[in-house]
GUKEZA-53461 format. One line per 5 residues: their letters; for each residue x, y, z of C-alpha. Coordinates in Angstrom, 2 decimals. Layout:
% residues N
A = X/Y/Z  ... $
***
This chain:
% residues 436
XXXXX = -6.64/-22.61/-43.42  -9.67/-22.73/-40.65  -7.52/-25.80/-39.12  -4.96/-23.35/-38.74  -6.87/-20.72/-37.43 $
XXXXX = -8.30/-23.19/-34.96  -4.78/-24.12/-34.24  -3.64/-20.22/-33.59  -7.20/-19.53/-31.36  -6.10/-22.54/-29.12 $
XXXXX = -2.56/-21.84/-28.86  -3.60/-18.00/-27.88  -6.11/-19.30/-25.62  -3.27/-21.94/-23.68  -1.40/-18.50/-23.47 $
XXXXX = -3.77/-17.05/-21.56  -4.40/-19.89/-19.25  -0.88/-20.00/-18.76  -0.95/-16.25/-17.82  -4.44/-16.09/-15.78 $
XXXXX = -4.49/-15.14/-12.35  -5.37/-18.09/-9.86  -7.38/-15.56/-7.46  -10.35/-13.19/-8.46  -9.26/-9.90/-8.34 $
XXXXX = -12.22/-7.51/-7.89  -12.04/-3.60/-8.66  -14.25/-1.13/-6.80  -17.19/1.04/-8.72  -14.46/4.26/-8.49 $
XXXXX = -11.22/2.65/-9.75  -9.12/3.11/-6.08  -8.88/-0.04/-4.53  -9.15/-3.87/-4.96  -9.93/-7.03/-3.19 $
XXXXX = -8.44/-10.71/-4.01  -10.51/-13.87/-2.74  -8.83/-16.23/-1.44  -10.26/-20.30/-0.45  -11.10/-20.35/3.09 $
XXXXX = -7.98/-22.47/3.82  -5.69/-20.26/1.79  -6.66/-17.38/3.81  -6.88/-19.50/7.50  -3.34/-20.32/6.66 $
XXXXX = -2.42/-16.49/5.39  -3.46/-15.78/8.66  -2.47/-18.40/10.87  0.54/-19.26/9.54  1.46/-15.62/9.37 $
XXXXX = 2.44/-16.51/5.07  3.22/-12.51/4.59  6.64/-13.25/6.19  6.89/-16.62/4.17  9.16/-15.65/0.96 $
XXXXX = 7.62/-18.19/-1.68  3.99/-17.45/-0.89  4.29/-13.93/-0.80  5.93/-13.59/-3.65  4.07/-15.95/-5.50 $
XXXXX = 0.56/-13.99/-4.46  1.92/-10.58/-5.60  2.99/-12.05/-8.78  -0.29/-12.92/-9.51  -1.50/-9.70/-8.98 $
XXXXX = 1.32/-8.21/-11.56  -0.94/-10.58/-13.71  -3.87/-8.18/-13.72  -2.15/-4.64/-13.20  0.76/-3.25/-14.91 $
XXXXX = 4.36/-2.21/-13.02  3.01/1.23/-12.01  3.04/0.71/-8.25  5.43/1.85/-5.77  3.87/0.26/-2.93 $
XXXXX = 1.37/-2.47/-2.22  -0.86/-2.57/0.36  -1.98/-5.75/1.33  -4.76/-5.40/3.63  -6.32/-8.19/5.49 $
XXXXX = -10.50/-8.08/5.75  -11.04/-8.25/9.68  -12.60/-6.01/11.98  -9.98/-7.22/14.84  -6.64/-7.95/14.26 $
XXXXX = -5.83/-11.07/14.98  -3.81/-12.26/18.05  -1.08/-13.76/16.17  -0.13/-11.01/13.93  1.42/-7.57/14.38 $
XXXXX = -0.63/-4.32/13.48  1.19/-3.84/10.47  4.78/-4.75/8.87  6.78/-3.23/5.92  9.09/-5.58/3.59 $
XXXXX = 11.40/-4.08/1.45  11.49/-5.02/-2.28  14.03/-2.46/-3.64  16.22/0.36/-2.55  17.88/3.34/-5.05 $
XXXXX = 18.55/6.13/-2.40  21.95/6.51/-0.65  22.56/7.95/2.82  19.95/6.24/5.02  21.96/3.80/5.84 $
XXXXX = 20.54/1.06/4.03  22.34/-0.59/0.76  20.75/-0.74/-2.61  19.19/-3.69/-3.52  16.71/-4.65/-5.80 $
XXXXX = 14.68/-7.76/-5.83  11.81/-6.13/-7.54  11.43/-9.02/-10.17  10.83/-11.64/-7.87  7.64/-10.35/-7.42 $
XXXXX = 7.16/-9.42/-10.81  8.23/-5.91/-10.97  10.44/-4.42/-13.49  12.52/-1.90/-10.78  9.41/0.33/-9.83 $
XXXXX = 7.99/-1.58/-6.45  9.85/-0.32/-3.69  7.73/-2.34/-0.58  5.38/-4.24/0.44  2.86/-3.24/3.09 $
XXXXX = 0.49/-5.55/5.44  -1.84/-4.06/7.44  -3.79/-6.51/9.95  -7.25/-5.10/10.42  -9.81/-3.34/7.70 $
XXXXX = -9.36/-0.02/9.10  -5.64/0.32/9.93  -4.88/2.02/6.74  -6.50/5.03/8.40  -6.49/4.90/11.65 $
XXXXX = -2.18/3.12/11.65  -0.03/2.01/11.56  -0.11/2.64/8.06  2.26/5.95/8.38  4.51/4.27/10.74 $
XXXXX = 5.07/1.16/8.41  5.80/3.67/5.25  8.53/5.24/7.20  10.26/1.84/7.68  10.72/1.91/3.87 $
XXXXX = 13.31/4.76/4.56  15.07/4.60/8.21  15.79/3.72/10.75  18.97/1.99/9.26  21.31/3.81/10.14 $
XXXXX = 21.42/5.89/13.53  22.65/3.55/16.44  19.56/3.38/19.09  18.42/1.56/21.98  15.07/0.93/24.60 $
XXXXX = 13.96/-0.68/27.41  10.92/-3.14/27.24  9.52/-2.24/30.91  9.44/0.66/33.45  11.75/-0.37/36.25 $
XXXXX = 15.33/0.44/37.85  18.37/-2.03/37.02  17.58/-2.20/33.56  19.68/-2.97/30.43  18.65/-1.55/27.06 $
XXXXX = 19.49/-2.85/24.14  19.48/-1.98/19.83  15.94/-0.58/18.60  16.62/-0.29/15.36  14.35/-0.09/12.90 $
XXXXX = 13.00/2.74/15.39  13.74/5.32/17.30  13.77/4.48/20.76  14.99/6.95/23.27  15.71/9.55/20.17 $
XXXXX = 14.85/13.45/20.31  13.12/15.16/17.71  11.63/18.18/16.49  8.35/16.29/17.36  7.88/12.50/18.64 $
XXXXX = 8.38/10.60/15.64  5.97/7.96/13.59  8.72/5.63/14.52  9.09/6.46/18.34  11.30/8.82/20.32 $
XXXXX = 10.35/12.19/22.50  9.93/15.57/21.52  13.14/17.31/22.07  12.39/20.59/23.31  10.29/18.59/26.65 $
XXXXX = 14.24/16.86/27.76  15.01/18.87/30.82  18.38/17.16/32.46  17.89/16.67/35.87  21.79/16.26/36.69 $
XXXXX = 23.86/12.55/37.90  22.78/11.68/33.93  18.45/11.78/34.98  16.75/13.24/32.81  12.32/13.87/32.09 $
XXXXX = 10.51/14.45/28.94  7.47/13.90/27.92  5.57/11.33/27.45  6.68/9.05/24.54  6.90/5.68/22.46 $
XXXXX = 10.09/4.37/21.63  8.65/2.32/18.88  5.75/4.04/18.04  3.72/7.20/18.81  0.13/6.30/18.52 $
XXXXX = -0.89/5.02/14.73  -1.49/8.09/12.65  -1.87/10.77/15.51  1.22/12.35/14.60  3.20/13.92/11.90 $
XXXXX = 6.67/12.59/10.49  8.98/14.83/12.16  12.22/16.26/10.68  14.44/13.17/10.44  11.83/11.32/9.26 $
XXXXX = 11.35/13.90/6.40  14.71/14.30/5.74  15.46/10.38/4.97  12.14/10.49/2.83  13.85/13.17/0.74 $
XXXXX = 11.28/15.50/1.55  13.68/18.28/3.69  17.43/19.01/3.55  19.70/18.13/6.41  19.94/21.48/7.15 $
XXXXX = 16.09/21.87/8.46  16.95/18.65/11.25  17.64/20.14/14.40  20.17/19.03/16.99  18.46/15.92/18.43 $
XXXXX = 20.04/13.68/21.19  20.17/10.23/21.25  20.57/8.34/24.87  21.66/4.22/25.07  22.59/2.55/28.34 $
XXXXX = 19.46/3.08/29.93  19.40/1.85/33.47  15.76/2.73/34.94  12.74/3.98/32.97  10.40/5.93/35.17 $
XXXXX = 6.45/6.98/34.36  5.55/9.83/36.13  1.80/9.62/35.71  1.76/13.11/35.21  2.58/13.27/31.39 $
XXXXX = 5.96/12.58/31.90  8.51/9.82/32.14  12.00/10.05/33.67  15.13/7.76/32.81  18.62/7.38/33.56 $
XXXXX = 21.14/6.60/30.94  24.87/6.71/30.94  25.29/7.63/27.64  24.21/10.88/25.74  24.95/11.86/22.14 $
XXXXX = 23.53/14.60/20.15  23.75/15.13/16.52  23.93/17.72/14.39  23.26/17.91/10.33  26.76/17.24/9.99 $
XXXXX = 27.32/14.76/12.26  24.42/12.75/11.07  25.44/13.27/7.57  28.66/11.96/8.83  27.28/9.03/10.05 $
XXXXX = 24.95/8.06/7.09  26.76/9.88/3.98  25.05/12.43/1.99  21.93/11.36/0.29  21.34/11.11/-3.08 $
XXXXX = 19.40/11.85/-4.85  18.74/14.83/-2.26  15.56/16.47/-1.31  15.82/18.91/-4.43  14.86/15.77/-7.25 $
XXXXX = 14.03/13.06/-4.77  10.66/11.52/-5.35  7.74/12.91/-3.29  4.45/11.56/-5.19  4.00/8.08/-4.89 $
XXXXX = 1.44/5.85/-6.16  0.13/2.45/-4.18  -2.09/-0.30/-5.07  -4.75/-1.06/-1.76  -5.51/-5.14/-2.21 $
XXXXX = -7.98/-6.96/0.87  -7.40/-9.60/1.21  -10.53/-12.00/2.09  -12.31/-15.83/1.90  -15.48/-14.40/0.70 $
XXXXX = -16.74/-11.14/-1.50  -16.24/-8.00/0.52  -20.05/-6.22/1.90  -21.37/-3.03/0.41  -20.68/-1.71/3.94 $
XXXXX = -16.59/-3.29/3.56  -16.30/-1.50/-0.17  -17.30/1.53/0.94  -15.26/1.77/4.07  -11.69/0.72/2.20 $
XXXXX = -12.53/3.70/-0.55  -13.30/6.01/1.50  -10.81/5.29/3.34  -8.28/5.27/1.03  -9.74/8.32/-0.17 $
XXXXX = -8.85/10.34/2.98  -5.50/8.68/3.54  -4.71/9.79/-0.03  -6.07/13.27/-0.24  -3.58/16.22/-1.13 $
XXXXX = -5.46/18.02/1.29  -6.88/17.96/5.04  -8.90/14.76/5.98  -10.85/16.54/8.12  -10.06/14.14/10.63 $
XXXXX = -7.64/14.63/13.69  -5.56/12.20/12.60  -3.04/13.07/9.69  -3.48/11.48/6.03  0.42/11.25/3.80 $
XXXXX = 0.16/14.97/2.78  -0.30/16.16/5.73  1.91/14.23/7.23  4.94/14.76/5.32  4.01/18.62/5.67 $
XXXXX = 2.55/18.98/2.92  5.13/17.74/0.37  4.21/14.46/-0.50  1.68/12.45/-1.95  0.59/9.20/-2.20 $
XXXXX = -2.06/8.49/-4.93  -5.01/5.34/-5.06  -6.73/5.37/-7.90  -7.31/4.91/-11.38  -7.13/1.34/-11.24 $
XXXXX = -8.83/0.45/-14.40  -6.36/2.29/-16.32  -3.15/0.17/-14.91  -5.23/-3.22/-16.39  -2.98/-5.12/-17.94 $
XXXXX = -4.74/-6.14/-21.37  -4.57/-9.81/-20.84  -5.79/-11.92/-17.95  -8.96/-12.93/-15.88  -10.65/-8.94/-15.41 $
XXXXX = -13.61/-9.23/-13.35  -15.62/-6.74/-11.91  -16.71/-5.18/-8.64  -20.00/-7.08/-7.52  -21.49/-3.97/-6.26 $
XXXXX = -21.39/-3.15/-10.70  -24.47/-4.71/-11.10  -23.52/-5.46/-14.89  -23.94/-9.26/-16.33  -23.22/-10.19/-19.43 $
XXXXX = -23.98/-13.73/-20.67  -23.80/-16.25/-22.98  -19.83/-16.50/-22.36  -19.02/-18.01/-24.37  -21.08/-16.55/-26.85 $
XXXXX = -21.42/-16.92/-30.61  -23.77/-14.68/-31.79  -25.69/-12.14/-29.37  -24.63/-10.90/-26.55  -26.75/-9.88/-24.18 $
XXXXX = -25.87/-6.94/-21.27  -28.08/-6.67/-18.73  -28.08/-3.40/-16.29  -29.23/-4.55/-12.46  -29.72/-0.98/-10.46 $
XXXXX = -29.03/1.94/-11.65  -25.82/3.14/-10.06  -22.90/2.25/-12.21  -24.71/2.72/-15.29  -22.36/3.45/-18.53 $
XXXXX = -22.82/5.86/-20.87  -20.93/3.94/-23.81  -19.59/0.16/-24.10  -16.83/-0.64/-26.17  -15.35/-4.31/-27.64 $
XXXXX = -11.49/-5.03/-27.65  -9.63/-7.91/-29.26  -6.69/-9.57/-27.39  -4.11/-7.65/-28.90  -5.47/-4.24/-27.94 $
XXXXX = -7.24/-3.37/-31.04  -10.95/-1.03/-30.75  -13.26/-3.31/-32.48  -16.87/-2.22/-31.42  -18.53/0.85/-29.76 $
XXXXX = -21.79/1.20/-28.46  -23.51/4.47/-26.91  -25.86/3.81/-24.18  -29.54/5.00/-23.88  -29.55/5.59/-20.30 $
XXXXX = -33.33/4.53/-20.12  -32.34/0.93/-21.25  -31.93/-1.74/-18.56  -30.76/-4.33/-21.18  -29.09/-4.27/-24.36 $
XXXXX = -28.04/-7.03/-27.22  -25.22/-7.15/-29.19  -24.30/-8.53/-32.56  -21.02/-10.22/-32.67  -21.62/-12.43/-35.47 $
XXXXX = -19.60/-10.85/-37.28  -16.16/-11.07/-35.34  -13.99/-13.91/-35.81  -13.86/-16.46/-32.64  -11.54/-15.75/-30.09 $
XXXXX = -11.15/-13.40/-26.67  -12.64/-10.23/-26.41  -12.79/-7.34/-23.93  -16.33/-5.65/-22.83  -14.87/-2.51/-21.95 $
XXXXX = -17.92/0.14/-19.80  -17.55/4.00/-19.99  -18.77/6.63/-17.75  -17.56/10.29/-18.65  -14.34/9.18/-20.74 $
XXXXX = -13.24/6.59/-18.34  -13.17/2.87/-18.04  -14.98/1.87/-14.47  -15.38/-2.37/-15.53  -14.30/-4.45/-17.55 $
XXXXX = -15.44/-8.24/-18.90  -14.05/-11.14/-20.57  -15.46/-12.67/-23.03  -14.60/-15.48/-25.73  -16.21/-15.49/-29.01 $
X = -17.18/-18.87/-30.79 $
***
């Protein structure tokens, strides 16, 4: 019988292996974001190599991540840890894993499970630099997830006369709008037509419109599923552009031989109606923020990726003068980090934040176990003990005086066990450990 037992433990335990993660996936003090450490090499060649756009090791690094969290994402952000971007790479970039919504012009697809999603991960985001989730292009790479697929466009890549534009798309490019758009174009109300097919506006991008300095406007909203086609204005779109003029006064001037303008009906025309429509399309999201690094993220990093994943996610004003999702989607959407510890997956290499301050050691251990409290910041109020399978086997209330603590596990049979820490009802770390 104990040979068999042994035999079970060591079977369960290959199982494991089989399923651990082959990075460290760390989980800050408040649940909202993550890092994963990567060797120096793996992360010179992430970087140099530009691997994000390389199929197998992308998909291979995200399913490793699906080996630590459960399917509850609908984006990932993967978000490199440097304080410039560097020179190789662009600011950000958006891959599609899946697409369910008809009329933007896009097919539906979904390759979800090649990255070890069941259906629910609709992209993948990489942003370049630490901070670009809050100061862009992290708005403007969301709203590739939903256009521009569909609406024929075109730009220039200069100022100049004798010039021959040419397709835009994913953006805007020299597109009208109820405001400039996160994905270029003017604001529609500044076109004054200047006769002999000149025209001015304002000043504009046609790819972009400066990071997160400005809302989505109308067409944006409406392919998000946020507005009905009704609310889009009549917006023109200009192609054959033959000179491209800055004004240094705020303005720029163009000439283009061709002019359309659209209407709701027209562009519904164009892209079909979409479904499902703005009345039961989805408007609260919820995204998993991973940096990626060589080495273990500072105090100083931690704090600057939660809070600012904390302002890009509030359902309220930033206070900032830039625009976080709600506000930028007028108020209707959200898009929610957080709660990280509660999408663990109960199987797998957990490891904790190194700003917790918690060891716990032997591991493995066979009779005590001894938990040792280093600062008092992320202090827990109770400790509980987990088997493999998910079953509650120990709790412990904490004396909040105590800086260590022992356990006796001598009475649990050997195998792998979950140190689960509790602050006010909620799991904040978790440990590993293996009983002998």
């Amino acid at each position: 019988m104990k040979h068999l037992i042994l035999f079970l433990f060591l079977l369960g335990l290959q199982g494991i292996r089989a399923k651990a993660q082959d990075h460290t996936i760390l989980i800050h003090s408040e649940g909202r974001v993550a890092s994963l450490q990567m060797t120096s090499t793996e992360y010179r060649n992430w970087i140099d190599n530009d691997e994000y756009n390389n199929a197998t090791v992308r998909k291979a690094l995200v399913k490793d991540i699906y080996k630590k969290f459960k399917d509850e994402f609908d984006f990932i952000f993967l978000v490199l840890n440097e304080s410039e971007k560097p020179d190789n790479l662009p600011y950000g970039q958006l891959i599609q894993v899946s697409n369910a919504v008809h009329g933007i012009g896009l097919g539906l697809f979904d390759h979800s499970q090649e990255y070890g999603s069941s259906g629910r991960l609709k992209a993948l985001l990489h942003l370049t630099r630490l901070d670009y989730l809050r100061h862009g292009p992290s708005l403007h790479e969301l709203m590739h997830n939903w256009g521009n697929f569909g609406v024929p466009v075109e730009t220039v890549n200069k100022f100049g006369t004798g010039l021959t534009s040419f397709s835009c798309k994913p953006h805007w490019g020299f597109t009208g709008g109820s405001t400039k758009g996160q994905l270029g174009g003017f604001k529609q109300s500044t076109l004054v037509n200047n006769g002999g097919r000149d025209y001015t506006v304002e000043a504009f991008g046609s790819i972009a419109n400066g990071g997160n300095s400005i809302p989505y406007n109308e067409l944006e909203l409406y392919l998000m599923g946020m507005i009905p086609v009704s609310s889009v204005k009549n917006f023109d779109v200009f192609a054959s552009i033959t000179s491209f003029t800055n004004n240094n006064d705020g303005t720029y001037s163009f000439h283009a031989n061709k002019r359309k303008t659209y209407t709701p009906d027209s562009l519904t025309a164009l892209l079909g109606e979409r479904t499902p429509s703005y009345l039961t399309s989805q408007k609260d999201f919820k995204a998993l923020l991973i940096v990626l690094t060589d080495q273990p993220l500072t105090t100083e990093q931690w704090n600057q990726i939660n809070n600012d994943a904390e302002l890009f996610s509030r359902k309220s004003s930033d206070g900032y003068t830039g625009y976080n999702f709600w506000e930028a989607t007028n108020h209707l959407g959200t898009l929610e980090f957080g709660n990280l510890n509660d999408c663990l997956l109960g199987t797998g290499e957990i490891v904790a934040d190194n700003n917790f301050g918690i060891h716990t050691y032997p591991n493995p251990v066979k009779n005590l176990l001894t938990i040792e409290f280093r600062g008092m910041i992320h202090r827990a109020d109770r400790i509980s003990l987990w088997s493999i399978v998910g079953k509650k086997m120990k709790t412990f209330q904490i004396n909040s005086t105590v800086n260590k603590i022992s356990i006796d596990l001598s009475d649990l049979p050997a195998g792998i066990y979950f140190v689960r820490f509790e602050r006010d009802n909620k799991t904040f770390c978790t440990r590993k450990i293996i009983v002998r």
